[in-house]
KOLDO-320718 format. One record per residue: residue in three letters; x, y, z of N, C-alpha, C in turn. Coordinates in steps of 0.1 Angstrom, whole numbers, plus 2048, in hexadecimal, padded with zeros to 3 digits. Atoms other than C-alpha are relative to their C-alpha. Example, Ala and Ser with C-alpha at 12.3 -4.5 7.8 and 13.67 -1.06 7.14 Angstrom:
Ala / 809 / 7F4 / 800 / 87B / 7D3 / 84E / 809 / 80C / 800 $
Ser / 7F7 / 7F5 / 800 / 889 / 7F5 / 847 / 7F8 / 80B / 808 $
This chain:
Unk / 806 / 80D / 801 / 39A / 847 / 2E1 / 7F7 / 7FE / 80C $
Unk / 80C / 7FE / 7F7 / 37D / 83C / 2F4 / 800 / 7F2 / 809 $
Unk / 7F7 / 810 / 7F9 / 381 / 81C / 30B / 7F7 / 7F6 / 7F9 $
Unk / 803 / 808 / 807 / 366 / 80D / 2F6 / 808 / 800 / 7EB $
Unk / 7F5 / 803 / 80F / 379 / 812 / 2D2 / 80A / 7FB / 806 $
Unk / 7F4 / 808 / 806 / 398 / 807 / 2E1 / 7FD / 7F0 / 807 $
Unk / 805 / 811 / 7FF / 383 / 7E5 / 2F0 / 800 / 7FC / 7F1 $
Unk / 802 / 805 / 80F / 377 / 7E5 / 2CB / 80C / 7FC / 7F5 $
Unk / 7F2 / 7FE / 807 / 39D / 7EB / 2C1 / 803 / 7F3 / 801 $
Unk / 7F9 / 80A / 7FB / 3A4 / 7CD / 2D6 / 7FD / 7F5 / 7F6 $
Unk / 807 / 80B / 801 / 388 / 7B6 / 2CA / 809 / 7FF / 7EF $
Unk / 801 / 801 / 80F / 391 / 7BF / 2A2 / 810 / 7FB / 7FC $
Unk / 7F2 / 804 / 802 / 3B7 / 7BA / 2AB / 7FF / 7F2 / 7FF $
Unk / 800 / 80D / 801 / 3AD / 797 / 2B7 / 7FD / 7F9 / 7F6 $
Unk / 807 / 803 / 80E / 395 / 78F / 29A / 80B / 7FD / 7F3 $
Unk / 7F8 / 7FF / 80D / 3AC / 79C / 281 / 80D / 7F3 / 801 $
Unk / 7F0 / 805 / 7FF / 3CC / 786 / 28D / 7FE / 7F0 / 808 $
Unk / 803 / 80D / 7FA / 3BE / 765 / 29E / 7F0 / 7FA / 7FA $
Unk / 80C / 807 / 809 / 39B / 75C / 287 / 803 / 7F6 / 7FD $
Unk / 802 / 80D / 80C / 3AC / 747 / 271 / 806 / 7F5 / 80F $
Unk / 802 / 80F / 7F5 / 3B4 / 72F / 293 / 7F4 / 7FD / 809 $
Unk / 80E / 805 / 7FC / 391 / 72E / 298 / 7F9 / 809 / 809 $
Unk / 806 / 7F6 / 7F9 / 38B / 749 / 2B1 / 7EF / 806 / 7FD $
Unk / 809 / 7F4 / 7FF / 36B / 75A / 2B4 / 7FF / 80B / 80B $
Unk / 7FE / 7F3 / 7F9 / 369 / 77F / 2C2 / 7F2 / 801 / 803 $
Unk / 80C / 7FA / 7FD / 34C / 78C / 2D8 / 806 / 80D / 807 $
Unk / 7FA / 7F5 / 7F7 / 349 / 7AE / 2E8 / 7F5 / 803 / 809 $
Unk / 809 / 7FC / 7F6 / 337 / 7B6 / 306 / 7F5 / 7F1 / 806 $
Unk / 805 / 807 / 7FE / 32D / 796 / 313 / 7FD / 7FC / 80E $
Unk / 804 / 800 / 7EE / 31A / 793 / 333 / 806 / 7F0 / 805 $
Unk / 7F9 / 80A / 7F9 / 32F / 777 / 349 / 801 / 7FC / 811 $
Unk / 800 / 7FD / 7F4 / 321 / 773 / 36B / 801 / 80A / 80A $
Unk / 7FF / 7F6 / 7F2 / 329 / 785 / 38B / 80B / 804 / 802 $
Unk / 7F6 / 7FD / 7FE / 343 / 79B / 394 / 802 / 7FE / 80D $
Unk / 7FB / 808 / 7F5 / 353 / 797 / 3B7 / 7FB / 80A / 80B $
Unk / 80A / 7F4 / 7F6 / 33C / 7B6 / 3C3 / 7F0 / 7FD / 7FE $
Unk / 811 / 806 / 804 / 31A / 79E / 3B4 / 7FA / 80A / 7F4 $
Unk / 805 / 7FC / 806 / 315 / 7B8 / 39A / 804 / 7F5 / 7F5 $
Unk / 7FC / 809 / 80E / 311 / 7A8 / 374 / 80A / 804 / 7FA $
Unk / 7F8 / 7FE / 807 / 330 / 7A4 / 363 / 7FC / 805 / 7F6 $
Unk / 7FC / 800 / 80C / 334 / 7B1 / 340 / 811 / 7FF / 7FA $
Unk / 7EE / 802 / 80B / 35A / 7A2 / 32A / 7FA / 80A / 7F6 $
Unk / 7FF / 7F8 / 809 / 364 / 7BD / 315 / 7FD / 7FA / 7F4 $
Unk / 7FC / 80F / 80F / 371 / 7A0 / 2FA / 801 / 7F2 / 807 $
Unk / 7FF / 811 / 7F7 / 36C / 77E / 302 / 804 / 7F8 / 7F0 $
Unk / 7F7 / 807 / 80A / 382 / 767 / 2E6 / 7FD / 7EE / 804 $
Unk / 805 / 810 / 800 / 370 / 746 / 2E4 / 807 / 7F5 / 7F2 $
Unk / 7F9 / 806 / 80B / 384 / 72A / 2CF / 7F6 / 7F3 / 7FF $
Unk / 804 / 807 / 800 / 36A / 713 / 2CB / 801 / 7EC / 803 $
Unk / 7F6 / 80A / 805 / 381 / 6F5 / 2BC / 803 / 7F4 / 812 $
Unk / 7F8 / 804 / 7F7 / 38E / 6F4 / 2E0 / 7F9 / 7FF / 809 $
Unk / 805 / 7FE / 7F7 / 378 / 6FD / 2F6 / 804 / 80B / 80A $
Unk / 7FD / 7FA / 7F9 / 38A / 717 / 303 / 7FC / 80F / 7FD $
Unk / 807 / 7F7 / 802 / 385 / 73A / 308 / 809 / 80D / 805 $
Unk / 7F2 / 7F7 / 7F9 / 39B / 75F / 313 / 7F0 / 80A / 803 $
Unk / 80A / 7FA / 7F8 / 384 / 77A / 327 / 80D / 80B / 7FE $
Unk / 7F9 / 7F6 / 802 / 392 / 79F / 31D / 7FC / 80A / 809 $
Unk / 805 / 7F1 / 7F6 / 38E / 7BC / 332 / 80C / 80C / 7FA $
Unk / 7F5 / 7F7 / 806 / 39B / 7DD / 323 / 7FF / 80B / 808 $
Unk / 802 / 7F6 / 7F8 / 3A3 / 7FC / 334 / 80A / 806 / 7F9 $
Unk / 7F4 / 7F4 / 805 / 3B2 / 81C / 322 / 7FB / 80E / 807 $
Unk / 802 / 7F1 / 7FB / 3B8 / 83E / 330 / 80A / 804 / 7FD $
Unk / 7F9 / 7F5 / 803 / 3C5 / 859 / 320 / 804 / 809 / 808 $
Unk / 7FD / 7F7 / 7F7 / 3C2 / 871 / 33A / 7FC / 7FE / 80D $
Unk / 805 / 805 / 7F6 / 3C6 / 871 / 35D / 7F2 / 800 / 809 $
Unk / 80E / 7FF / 7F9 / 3A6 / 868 / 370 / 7FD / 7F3 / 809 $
Unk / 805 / 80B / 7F5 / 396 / 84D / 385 / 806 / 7F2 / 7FB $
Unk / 801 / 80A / 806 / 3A0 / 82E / 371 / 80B / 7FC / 80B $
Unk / 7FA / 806 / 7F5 / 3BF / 827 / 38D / 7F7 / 7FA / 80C $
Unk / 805 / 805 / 7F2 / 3A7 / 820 / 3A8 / 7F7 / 7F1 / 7FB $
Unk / 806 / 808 / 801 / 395 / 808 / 391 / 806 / 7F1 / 7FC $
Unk / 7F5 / 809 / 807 / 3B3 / 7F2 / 384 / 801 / 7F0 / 80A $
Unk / 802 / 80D / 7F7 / 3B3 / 7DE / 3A5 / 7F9 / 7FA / 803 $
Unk / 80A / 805 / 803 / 393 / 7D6 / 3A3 / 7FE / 7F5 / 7F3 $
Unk / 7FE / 807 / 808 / 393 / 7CC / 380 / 809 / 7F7 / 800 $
Unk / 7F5 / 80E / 7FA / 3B3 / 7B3 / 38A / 7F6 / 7FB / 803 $
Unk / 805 / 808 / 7F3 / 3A4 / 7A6 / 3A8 / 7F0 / 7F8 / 7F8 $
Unk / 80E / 804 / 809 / 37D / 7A1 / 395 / 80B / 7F4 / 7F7 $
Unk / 802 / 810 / 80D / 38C / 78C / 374 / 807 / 7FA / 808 $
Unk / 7FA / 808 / 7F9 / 3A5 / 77A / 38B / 7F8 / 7F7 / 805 $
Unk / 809 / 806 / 7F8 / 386 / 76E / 39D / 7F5 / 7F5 / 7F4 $
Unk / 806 / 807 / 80D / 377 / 760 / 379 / 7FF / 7F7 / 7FC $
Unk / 7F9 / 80F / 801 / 38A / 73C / 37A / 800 / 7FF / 7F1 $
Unk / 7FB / 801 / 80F / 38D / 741 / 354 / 810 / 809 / 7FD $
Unk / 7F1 / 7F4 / 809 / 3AB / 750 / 33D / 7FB / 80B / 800 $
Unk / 806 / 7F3 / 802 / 3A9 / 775 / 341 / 80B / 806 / 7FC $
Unk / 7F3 / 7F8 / 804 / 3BE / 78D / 336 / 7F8 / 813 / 7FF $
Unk / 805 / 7F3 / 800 / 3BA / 7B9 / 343 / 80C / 804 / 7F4 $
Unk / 7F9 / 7F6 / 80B / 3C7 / 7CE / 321 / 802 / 80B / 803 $
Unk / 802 / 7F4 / 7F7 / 3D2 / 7EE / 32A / 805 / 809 / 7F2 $
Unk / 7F7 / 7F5 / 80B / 3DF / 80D / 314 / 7F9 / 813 / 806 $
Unk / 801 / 7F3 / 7FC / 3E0 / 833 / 315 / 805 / 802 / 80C $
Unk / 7FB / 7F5 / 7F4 / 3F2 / 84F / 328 / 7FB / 805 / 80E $
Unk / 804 / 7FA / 7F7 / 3DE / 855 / 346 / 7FB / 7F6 / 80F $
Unk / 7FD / 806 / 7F1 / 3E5 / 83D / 360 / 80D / 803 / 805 $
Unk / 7F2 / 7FE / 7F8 / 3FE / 841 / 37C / 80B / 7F9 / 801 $
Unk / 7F9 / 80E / 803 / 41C / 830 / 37D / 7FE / 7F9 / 80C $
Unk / 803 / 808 / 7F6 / 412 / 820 / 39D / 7F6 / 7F9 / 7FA $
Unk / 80B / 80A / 803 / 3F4 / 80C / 38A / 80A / 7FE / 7F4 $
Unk / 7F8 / 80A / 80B / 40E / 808 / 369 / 809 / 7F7 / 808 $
Unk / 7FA / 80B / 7F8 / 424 / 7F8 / 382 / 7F9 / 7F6 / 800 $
Unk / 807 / 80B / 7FF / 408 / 7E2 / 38A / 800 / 7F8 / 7F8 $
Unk / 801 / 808 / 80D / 3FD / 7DB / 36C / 80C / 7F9 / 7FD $
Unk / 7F7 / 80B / 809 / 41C / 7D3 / 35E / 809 / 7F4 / 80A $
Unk / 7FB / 80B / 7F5 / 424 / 7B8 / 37D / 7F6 / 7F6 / 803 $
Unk / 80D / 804 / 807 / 403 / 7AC / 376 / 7FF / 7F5 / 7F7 $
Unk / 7FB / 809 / 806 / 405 / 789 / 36C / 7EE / 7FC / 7F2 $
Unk / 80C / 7FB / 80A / 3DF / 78D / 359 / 7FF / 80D / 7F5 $
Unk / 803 / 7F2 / 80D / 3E5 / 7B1 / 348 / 809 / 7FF / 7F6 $
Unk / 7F2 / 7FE / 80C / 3F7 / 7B8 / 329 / 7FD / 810 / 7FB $
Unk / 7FD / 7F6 / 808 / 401 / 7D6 / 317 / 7FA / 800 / 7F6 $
Unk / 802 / 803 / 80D / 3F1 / 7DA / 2F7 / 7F7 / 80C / 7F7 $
Unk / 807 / 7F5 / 806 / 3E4 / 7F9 / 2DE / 806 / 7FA / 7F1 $
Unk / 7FD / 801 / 80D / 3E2 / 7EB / 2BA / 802 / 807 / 7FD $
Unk / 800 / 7F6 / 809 / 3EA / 7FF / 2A0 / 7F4 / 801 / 7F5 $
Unk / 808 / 7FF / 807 / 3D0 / 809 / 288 / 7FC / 7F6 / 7F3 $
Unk / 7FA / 80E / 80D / 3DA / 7EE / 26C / 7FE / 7F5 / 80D $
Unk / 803 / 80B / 7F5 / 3D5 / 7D4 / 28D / 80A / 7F7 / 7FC $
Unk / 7F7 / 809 / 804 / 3F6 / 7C6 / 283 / 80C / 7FB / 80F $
Unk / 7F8 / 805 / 7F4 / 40A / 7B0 / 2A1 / 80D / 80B / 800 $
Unk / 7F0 / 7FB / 7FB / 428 / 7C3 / 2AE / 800 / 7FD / 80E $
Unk / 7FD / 7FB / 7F3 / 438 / 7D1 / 2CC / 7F5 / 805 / 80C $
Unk / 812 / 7F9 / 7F8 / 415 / 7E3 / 2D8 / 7FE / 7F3 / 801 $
Unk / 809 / 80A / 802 / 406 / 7C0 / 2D4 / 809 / 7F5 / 80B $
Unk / 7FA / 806 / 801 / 41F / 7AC / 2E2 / 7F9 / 7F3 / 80A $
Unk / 804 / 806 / 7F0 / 410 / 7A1 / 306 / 7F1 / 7FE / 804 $
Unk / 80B / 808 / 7FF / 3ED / 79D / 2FD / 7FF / 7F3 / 7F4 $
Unk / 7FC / 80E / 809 / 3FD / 784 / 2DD / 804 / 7F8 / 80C $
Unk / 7FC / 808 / 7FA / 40D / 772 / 2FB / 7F4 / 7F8 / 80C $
Unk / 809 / 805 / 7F9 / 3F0 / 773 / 311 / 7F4 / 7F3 / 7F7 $
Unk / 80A / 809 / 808 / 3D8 / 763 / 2F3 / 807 / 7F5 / 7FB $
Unk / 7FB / 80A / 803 / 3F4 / 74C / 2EE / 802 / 7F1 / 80C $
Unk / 803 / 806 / 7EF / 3F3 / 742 / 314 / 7F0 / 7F6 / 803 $
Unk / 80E / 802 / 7FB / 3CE / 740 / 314 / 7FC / 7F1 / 7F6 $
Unk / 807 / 80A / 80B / 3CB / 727 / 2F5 / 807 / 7F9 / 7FD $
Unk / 7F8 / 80A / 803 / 3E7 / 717 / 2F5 / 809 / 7FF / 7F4 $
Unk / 7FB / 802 / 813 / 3F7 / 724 / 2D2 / 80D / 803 / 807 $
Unk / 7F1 / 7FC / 7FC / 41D / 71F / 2E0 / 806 / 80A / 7F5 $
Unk / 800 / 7FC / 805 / 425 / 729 / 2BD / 804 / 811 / 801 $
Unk / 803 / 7F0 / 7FA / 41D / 74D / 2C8 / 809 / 806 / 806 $
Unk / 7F8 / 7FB / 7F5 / 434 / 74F / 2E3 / 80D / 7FF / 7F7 $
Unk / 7F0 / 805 / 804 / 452 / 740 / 2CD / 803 / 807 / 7F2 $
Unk / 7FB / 7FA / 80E / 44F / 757 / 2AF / 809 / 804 / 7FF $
Unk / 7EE / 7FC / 805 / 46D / 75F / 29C / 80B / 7FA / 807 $
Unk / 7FA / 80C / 7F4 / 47D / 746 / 2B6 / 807 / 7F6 / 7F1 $
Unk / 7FD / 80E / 809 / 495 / 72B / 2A4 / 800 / 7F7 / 810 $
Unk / 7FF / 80D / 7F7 / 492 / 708 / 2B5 / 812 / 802 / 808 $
Unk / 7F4 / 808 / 7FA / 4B2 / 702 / 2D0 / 807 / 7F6 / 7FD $
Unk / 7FB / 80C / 807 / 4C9 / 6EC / 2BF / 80C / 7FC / 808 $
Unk / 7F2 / 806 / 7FA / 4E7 / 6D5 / 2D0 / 80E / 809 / 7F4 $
Unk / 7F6 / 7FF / 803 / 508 / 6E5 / 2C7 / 804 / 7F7 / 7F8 $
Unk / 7F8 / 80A / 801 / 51D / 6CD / 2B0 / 80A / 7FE / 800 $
């Protein structure tokens, strides 16, 4: 996979599974300056109209090892700098575990490689929590959750 199919992976996962609360999906949307003055481009940018609110996606997959660790901290550091909801997606075998460390301590990144069907699971879990962070759908967070009830 290619890091733009699995952006596209991303965007279709959103689409498919957050539409009906009003979402709209873009891909490739130029967003200002990055924190080196070059022009940003968001992979997926998740605009809810309704609300006014908005999630800024950044995706990064590598399969095999190559340059993409040197770029990770950057990508952090850049959307952190964005004063919006952001959220880096990561997936594939070819980071180190010194940047999966990161990532996964990384209070912006999540884990996430749909599956082909773009059906929520386990793969999905931590960019469902982040889009539930960003928009406010507690819901999301509390699935399969029963309410806390007083003992009687």
């Amino acid at each position: 996979m290619t890091g733009n199919e699995y952006a596209d992976r991303i965007a279709a996962y959103v689409l498919k599974n957050f539409a009906s609360r009003g979402v709209v999906v873009y891909r490739e949307v130029s967003f200002g300056k990055t924190i080196i003055g070059k022009n940003r481009h968001v992979d997926v940018f998740v605009v809810h109209p309704e609300s006014h609110t908005a999630l800024a996606i950044e995706c990064k997959y590598q399969d095999s090892v190559g340059t993409v660790d040197e770029k990770i901290p950057y990508a952090i550091q850049d959307m952190q700098a964005m004063g919006m909801p952001v959220c880096l997606v990561y997936a594939g075998n070819g980071f180190s575990d010194g940047i999966l460390h990161m990532l996964a301590a990384c209070p912006i990144a999540a884990y996430c490689l749909p599956p082909l069907e773009l059906v929520p699971g386990k793969e999905t879990r931590e960019l469902d929590v982040a889009i539930a962070m960003a928009f406010r759908w507690w819901d999301l967070a509390v699935l399969h959750k029963k309410p806390f009830v007083l003992p009687e």
